[in-house]
KOLGU-4560 file (N, C-alpha, C; in nm, 3 decimals, padded with zeros to 5 digits):
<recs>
<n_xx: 01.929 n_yy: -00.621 n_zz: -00.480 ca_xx: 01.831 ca_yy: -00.727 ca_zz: -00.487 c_xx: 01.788 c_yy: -00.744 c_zz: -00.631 mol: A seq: 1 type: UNK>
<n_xx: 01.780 n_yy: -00.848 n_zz: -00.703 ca_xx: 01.733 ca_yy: -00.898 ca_zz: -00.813 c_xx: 01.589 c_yy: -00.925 c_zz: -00.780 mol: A seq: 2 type: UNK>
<n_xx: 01.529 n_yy: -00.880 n_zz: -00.916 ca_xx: 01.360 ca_yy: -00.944 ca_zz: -00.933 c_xx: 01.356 c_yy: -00.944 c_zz: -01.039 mol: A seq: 3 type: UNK>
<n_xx: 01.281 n_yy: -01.091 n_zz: -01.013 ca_xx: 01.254 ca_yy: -01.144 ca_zz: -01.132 c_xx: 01.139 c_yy: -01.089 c_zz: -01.273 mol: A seq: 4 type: UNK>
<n_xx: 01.132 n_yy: -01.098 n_zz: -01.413 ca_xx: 01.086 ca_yy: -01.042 ca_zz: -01.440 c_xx: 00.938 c_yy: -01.067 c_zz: -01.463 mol: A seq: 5 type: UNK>
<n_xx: 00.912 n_yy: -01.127 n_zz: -01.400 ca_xx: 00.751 ca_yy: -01.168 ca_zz: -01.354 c_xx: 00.737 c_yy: -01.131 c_zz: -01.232 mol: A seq: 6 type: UNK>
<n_xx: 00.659 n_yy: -01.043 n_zz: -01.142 ca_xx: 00.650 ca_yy: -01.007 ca_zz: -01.040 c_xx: 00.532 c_yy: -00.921 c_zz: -01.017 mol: A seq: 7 type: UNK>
<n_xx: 00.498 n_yy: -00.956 n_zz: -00.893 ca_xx: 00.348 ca_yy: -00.895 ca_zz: -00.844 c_xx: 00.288 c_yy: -00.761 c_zz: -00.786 mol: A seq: 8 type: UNK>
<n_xx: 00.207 n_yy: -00.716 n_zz: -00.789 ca_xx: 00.199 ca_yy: -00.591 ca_zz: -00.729 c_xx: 00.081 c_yy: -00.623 c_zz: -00.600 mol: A seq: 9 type: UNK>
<n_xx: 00.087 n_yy: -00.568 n_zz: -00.513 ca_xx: -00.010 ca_yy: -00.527 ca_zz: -00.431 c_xx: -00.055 c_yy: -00.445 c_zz: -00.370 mol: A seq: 10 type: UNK>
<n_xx: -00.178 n_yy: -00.435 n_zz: -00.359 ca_xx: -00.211 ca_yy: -00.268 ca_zz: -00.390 c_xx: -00.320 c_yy: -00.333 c_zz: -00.220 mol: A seq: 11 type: UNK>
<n_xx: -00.314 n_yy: -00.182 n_zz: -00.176 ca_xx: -00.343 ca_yy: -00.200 ca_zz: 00.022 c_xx: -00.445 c_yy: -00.050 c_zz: -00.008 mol: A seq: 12 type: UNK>
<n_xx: -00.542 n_yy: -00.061 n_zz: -00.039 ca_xx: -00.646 ca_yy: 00.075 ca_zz: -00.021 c_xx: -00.692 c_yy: 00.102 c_zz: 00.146 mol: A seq: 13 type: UNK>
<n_xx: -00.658 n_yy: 00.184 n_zz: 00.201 ca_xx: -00.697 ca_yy: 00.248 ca_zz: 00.340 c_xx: -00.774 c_yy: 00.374 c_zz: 00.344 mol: A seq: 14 type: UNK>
<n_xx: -00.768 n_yy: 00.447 n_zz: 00.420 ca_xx: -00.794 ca_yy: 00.552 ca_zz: 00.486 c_xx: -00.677 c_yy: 00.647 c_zz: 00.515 mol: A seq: 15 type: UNK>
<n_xx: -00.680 n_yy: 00.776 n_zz: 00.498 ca_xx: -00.534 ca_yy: 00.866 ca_zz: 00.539 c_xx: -00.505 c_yy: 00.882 c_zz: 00.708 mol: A seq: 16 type: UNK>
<n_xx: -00.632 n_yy: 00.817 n_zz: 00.764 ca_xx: -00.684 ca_yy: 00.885 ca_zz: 00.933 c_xx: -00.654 c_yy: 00.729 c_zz: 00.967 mol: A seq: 17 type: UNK>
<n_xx: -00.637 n_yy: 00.610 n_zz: 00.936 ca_xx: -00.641 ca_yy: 00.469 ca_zz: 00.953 c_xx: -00.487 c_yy: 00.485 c_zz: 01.061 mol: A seq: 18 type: UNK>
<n_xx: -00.498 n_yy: 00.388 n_zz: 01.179 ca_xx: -00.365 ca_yy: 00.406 ca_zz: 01.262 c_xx: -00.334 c_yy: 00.276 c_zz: 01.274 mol: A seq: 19 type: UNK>
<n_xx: -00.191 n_yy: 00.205 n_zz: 01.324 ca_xx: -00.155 ca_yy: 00.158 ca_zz: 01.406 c_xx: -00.064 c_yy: 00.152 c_zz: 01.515 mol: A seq: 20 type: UNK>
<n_xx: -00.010 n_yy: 00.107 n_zz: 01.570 ca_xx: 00.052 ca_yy: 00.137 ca_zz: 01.678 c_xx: 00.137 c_yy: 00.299 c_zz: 01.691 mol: A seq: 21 type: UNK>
<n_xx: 00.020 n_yy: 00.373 n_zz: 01.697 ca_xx: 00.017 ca_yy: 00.519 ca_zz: 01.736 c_xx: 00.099 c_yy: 00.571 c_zz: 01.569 mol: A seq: 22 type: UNK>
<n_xx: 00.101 n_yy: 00.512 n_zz: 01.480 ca_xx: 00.120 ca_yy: 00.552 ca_zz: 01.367 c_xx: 00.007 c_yy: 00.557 c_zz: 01.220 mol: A seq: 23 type: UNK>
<n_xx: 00.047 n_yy: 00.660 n_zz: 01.149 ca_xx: -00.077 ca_yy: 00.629 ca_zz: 01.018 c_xx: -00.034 c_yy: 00.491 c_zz: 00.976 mol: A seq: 24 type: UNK>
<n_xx: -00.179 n_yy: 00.417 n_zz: 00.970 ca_xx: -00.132 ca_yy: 00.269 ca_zz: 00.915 c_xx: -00.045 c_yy: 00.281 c_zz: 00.768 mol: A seq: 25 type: UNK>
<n_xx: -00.073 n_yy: 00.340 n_zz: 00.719 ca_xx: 00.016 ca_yy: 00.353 ca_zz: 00.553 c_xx: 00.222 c_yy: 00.333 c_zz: 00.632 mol: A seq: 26 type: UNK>
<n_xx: 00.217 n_yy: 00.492 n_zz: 00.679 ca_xx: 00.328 ca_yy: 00.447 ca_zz: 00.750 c_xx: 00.384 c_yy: 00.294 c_zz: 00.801 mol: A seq: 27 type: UNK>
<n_xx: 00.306 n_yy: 00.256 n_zz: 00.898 ca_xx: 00.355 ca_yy: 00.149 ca_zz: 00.895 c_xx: 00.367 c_yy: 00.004 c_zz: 00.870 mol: A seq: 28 type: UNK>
<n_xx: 00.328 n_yy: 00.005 n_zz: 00.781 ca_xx: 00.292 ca_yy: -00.093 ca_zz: 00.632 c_xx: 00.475 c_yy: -00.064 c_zz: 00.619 mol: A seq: 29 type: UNK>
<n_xx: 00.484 n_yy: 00.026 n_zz: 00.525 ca_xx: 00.583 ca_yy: 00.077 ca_zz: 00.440 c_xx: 00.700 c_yy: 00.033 c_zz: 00.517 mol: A seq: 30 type: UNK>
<n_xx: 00.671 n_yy: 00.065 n_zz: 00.620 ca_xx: 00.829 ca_yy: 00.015 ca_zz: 00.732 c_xx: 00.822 c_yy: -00.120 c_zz: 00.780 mol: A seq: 31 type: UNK>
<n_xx: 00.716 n_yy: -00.175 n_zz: 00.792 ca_xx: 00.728 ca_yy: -00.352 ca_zz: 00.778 c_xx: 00.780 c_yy: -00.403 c_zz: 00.662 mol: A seq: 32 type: UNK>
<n_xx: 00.697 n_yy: -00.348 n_zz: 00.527 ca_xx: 00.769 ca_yy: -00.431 ca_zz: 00.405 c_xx: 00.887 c_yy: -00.372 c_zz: 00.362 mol: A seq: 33 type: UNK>
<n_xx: 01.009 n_yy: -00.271 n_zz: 00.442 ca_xx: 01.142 ca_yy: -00.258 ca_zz: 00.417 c_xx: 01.159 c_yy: -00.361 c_zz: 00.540 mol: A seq: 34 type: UNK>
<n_xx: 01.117 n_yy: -00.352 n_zz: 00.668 ca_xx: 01.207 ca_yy: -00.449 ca_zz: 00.724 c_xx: 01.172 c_yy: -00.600 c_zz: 00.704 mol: A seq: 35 type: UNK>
<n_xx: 01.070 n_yy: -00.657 n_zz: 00.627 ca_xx: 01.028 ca_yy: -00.732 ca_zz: 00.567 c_xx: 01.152 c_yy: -00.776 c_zz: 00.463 mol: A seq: 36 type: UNK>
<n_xx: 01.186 n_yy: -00.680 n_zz: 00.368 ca_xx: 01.289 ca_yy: -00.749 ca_zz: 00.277 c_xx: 01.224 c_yy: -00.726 c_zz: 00.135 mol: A seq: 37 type: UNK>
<n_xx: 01.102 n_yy: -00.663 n_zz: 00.107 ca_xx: 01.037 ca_yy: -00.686 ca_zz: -00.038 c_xx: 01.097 c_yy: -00.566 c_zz: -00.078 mol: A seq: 38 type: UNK>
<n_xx: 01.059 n_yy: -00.586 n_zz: -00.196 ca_xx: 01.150 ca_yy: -00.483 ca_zz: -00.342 c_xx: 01.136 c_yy: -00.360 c_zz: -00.350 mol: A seq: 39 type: UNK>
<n_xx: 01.017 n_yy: -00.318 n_zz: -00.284 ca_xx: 00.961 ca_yy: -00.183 ca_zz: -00.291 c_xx: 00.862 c_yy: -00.120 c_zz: -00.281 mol: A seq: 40 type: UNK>
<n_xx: 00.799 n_yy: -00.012 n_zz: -00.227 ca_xx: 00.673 ca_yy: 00.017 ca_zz: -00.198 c_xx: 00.652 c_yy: 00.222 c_zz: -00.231 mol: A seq: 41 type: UNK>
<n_xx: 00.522 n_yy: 00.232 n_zz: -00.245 ca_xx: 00.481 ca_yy: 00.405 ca_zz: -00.271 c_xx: 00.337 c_yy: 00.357 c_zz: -00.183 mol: A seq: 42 type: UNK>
<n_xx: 00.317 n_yy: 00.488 n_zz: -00.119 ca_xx: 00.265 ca_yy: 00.529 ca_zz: -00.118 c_xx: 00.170 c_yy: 00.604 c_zz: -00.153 mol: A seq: 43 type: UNK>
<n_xx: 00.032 n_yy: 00.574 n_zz: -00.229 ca_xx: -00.050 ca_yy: 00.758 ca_zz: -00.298 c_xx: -00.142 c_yy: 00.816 c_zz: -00.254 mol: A seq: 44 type: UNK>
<n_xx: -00.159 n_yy: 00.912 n_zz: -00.258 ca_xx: -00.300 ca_yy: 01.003 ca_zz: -00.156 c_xx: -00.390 c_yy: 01.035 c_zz: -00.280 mol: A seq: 45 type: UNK>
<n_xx: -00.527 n_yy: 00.978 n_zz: -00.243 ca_xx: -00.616 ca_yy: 01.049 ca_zz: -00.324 c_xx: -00.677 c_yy: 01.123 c_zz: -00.341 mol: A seq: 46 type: UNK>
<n_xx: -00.757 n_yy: 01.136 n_zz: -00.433 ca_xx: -00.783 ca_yy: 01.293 ca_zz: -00.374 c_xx: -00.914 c_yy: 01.319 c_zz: -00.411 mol: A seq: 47 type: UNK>
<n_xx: -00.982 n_yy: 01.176 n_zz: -00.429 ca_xx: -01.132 ca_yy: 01.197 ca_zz: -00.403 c_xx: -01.149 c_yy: 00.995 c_zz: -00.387 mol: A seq: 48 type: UNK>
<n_xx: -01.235 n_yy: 00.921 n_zz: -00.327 ca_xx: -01.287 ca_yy: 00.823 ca_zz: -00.358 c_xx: -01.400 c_yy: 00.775 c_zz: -00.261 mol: A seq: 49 type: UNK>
<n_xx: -01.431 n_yy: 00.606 n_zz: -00.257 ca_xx: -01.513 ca_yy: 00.571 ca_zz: -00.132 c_xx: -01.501 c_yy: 00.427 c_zz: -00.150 mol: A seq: 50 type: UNK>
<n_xx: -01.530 n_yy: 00.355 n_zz: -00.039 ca_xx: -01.505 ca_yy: 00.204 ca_zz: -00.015 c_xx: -01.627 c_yy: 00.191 c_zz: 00.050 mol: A seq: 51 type: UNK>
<n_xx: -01.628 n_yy: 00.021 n_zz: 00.093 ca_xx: -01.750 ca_yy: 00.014 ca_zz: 00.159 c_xx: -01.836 c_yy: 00.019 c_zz: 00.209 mol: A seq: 52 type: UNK>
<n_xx: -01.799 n_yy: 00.141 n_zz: 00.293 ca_xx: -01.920 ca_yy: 00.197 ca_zz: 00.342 c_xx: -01.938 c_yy: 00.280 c_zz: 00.280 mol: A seq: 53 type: UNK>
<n_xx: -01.931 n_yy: 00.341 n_zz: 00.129 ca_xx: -01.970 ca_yy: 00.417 ca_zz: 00.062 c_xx: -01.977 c_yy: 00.540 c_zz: 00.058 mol: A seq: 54 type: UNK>
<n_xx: -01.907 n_yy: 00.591 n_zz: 00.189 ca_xx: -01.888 ca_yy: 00.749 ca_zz: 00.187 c_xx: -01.763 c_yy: 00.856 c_zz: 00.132 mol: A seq: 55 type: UNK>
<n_xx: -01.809 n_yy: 00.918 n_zz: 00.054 ca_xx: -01.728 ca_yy: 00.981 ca_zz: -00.047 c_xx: -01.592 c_yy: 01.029 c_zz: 00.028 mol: A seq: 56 type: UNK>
<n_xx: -01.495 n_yy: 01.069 n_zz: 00.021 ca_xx: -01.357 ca_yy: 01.128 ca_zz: 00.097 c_xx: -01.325 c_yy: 01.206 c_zz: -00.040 mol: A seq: 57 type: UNK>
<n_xx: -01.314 n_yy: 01.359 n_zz: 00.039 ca_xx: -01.311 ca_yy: 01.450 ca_zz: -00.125 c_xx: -01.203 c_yy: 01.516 c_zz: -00.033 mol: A seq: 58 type: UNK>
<n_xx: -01.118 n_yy: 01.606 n_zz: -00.144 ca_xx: -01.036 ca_yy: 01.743 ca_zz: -00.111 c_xx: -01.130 c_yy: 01.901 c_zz: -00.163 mol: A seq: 59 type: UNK>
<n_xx: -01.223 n_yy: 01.857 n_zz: -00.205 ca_xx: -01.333 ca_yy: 01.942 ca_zz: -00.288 c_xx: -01.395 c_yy: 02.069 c_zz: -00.158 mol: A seq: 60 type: UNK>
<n_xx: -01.436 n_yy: 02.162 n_zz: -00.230 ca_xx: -01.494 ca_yy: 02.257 ca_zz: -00.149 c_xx: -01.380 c_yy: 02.355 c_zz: -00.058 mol: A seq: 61 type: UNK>
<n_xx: -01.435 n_yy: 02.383 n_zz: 00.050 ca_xx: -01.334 ca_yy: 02.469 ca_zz: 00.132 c_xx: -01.232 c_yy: 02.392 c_zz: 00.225 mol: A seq: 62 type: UNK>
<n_xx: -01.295 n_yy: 02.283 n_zz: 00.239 ca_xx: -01.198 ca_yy: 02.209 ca_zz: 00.375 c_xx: -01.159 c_yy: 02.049 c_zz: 00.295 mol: A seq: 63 type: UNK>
<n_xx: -01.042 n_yy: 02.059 n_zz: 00.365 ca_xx: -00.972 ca_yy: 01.879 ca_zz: 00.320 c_xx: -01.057 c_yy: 01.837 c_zz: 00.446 mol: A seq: 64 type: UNK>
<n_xx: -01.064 n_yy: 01.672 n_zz: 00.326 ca_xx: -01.166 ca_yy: 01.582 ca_zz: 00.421 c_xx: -01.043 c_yy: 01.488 c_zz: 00.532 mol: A seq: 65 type: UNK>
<n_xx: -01.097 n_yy: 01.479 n_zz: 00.632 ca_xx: -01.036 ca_yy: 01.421 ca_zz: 00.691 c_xx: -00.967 c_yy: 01.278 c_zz: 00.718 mol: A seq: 66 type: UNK>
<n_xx: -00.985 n_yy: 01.195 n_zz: 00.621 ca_xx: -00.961 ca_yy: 01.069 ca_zz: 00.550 c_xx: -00.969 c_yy: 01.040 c_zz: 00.387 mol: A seq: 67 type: UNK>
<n_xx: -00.864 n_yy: 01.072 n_zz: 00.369 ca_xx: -00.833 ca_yy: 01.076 ca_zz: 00.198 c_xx: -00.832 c_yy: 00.894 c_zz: 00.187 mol: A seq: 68 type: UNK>
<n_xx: -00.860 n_yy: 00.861 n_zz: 00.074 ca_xx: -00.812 ca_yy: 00.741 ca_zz: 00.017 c_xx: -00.672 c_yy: 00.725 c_zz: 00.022 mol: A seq: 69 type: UNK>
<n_xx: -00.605 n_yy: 00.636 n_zz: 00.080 ca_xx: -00.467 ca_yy: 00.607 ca_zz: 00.038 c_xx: -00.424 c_yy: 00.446 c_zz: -00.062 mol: A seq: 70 type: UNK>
<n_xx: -00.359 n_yy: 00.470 n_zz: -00.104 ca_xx: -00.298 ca_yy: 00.327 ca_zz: -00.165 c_xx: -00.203 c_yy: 00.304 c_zz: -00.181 mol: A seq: 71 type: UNK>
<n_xx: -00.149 n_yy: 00.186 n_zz: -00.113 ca_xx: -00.025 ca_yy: 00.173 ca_zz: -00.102 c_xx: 00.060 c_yy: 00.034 c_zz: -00.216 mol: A seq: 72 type: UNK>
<n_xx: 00.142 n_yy: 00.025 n_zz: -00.264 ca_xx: 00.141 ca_yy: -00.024 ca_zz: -00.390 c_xx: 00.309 c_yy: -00.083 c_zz: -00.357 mol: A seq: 73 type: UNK>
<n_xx: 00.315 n_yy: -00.227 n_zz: -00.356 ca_xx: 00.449 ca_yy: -00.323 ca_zz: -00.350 c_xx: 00.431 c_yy: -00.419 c_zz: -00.389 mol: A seq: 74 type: UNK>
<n_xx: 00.532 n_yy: -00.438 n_zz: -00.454 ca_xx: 00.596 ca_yy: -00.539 ca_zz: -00.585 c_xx: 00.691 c_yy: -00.608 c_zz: -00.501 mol: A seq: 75 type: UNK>
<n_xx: 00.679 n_yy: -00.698 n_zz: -00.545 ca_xx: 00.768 ca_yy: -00.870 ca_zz: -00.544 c_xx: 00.733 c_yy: -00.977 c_zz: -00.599 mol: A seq: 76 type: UNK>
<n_xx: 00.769 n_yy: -01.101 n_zz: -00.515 ca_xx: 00.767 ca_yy: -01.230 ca_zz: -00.573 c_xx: 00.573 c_yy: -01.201 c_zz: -00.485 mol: A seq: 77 type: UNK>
<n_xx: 00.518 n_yy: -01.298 n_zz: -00.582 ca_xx: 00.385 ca_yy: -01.381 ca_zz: -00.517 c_xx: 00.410 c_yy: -01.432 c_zz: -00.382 mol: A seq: 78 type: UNK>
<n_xx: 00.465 n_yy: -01.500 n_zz: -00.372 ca_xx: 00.482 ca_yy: -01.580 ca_zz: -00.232 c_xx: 00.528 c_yy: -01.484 c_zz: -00.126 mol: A seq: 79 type: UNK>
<n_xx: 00.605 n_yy: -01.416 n_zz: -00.173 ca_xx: 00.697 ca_yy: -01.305 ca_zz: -00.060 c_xx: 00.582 c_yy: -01.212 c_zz: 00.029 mol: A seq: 80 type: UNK>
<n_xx: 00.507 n_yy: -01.185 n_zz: -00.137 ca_xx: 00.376 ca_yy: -01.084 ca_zz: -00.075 c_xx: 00.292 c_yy: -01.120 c_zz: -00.021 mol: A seq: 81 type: UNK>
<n_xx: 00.220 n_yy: -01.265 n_zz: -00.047 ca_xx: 00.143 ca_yy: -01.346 ca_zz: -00.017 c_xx: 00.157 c_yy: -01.396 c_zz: 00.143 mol: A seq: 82 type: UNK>
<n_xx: 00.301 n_yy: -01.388 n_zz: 00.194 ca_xx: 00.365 ca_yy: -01.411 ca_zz: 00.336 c_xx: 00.320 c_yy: -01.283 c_zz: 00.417 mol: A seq: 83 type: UNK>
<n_xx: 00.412 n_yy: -01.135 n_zz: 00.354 ca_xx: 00.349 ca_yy: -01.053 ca_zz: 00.411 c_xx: 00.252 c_yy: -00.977 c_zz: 00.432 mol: A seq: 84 type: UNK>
<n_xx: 00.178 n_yy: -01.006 n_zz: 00.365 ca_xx: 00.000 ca_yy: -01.005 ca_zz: 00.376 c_xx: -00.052 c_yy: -01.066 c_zz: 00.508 mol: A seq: 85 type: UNK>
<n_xx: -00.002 n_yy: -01.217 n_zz: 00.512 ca_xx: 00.000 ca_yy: -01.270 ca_zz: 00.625 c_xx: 00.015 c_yy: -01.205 c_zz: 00.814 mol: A seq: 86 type: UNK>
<n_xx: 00.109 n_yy: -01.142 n_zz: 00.768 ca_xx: 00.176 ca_yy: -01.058 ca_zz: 00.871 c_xx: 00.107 c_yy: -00.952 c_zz: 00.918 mol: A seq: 87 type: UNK>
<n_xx: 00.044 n_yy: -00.914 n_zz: 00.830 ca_xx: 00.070 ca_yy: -00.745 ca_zz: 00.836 c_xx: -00.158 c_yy: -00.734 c_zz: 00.851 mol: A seq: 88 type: UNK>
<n_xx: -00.192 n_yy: -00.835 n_zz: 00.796 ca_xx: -00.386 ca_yy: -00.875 ca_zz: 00.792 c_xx: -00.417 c_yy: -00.834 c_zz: 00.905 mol: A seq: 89 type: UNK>
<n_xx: -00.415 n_yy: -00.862 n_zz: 00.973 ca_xx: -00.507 ca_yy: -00.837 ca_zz: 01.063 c_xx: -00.501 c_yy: -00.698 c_zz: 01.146 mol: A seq: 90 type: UNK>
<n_xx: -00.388 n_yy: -00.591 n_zz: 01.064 ca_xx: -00.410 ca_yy: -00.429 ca_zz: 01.132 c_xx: -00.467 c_yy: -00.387 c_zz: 01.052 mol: A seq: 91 type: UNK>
<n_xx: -00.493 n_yy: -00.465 n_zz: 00.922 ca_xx: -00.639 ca_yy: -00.335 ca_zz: 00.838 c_xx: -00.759 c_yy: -00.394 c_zz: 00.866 mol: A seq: 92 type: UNK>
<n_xx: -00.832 n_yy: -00.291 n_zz: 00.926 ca_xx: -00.937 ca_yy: -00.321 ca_zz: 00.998 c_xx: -01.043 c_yy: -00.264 c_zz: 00.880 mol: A seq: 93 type: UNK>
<n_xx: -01.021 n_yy: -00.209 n_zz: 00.790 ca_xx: -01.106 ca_yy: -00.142 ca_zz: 00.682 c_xx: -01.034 c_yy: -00.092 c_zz: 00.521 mol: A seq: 94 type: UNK>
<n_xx: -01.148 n_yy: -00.126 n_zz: 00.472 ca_xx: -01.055 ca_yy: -00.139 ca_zz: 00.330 c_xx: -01.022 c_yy: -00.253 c_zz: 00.218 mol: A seq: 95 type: UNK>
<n_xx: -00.940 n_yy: -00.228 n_zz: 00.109 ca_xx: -00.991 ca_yy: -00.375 ca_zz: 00.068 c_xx: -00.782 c_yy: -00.401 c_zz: -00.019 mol: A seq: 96 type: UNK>
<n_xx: -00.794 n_yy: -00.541 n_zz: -00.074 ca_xx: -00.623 ca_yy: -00.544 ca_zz: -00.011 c_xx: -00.671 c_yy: -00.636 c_zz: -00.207 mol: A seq: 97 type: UNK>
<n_xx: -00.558 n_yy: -00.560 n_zz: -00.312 ca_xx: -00.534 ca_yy: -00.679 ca_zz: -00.403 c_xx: -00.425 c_yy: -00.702 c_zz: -00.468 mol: A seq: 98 type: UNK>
<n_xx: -00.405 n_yy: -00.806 n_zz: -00.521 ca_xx: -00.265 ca_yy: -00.875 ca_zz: -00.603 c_xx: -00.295 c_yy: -00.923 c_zz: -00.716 mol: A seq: 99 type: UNK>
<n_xx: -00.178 n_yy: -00.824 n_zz: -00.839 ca_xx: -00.187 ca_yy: -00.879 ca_zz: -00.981 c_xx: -00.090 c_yy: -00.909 c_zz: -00.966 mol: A seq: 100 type: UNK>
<n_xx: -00.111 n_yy: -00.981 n_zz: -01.146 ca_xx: 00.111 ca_yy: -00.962 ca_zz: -01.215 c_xx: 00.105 c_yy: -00.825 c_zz: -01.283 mol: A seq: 101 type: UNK>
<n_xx: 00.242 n_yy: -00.833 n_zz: -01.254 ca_xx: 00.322 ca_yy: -00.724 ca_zz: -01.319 c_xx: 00.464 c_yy: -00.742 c_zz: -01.369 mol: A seq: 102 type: UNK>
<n_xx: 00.451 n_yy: -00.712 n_zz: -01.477 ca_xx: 00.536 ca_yy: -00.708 ca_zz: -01.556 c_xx: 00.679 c_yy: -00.641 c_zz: -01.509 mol: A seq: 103 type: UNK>
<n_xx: 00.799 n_yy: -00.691 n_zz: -01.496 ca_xx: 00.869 ca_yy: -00.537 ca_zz: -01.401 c_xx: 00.990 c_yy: -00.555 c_zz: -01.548 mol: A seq: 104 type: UNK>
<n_xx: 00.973 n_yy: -00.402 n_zz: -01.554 ca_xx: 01.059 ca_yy: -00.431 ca_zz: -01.698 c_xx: 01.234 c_yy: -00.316 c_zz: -01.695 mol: A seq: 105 type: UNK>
<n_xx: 01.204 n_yy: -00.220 n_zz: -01.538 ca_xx: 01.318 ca_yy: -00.211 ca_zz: -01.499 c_xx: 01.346 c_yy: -00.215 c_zz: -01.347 mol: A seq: 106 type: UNK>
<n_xx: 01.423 n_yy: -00.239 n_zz: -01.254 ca_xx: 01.457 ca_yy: -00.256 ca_zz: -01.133 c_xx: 01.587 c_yy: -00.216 c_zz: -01.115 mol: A seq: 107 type: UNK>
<n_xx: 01.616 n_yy: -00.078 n_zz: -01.070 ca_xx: 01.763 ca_yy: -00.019 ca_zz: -01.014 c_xx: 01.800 c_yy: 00.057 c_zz: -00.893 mol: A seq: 108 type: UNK>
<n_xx: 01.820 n_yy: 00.057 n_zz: -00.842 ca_xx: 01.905 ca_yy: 00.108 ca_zz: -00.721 c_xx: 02.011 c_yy: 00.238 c_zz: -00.753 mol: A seq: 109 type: UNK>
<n_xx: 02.035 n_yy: 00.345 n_zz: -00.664 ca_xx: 02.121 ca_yy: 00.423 ca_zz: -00.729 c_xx: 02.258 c_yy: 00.317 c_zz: -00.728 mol: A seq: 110 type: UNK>
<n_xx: 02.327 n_yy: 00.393 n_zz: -00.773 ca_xx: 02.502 ca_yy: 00.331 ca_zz: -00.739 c_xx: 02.596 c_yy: 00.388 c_zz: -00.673 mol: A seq: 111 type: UNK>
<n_xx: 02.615 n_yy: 00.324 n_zz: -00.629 ca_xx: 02.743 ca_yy: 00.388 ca_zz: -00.491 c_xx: 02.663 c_yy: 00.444 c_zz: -00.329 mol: A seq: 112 type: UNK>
</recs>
């Protein structure tokens, strides 16, 4: 797959405990936008933050908290992402969803 070298990122902040259809929502994000067709996606776990409702999610102290920050981060065209956003809206029920440019200055695949 070619991309172009103007291309967008979108970044999907959740919850690590967030589900959908009996899966961690991160999970299945990631497996919509491969069977979706977009360029690529990560996953990251954080490892301290808080969102709207303002309650901290730490790894701090003796015990992991039970909902880490996650962010999930895919690049493509604007429109492509802008579609599957579409798609995919209405299973984050919490959290907050954004899109820059990005510069993509390499794009490779192994070979063979």
């Amino acid at each position: 797959m070619q991309l172009m070298e103007e291309g967008y990122l979108l970044r999907i902040f959740i919850g690590e405990s967030d589900k959908h259809e009996g899966k961690p929502l991160y999970e299945w994000i990631v497996l919509k936008a491969r069977e979706y067709g977009l360029a690529g996606a990560t996953v990251l776990r954080g490892i301290m933050g808080f969102g709207p409702s303002s309650k901290i999610s730490t790894v701090k102290i003796l015990r992991l908290s039970e909902d880490l920050p996650v962010v999930i981060e895919i690049v493509d065209t604007r429109d492509r992402l802008e579609g599957f956003l579409e798609k995919i809206n209405g299973c984050i029920t919490e959290g907050m969803v954004t899109i820059e440019k990005a510069q993509v200055v390499i794009y490779r695949g192994r070979q063979g």
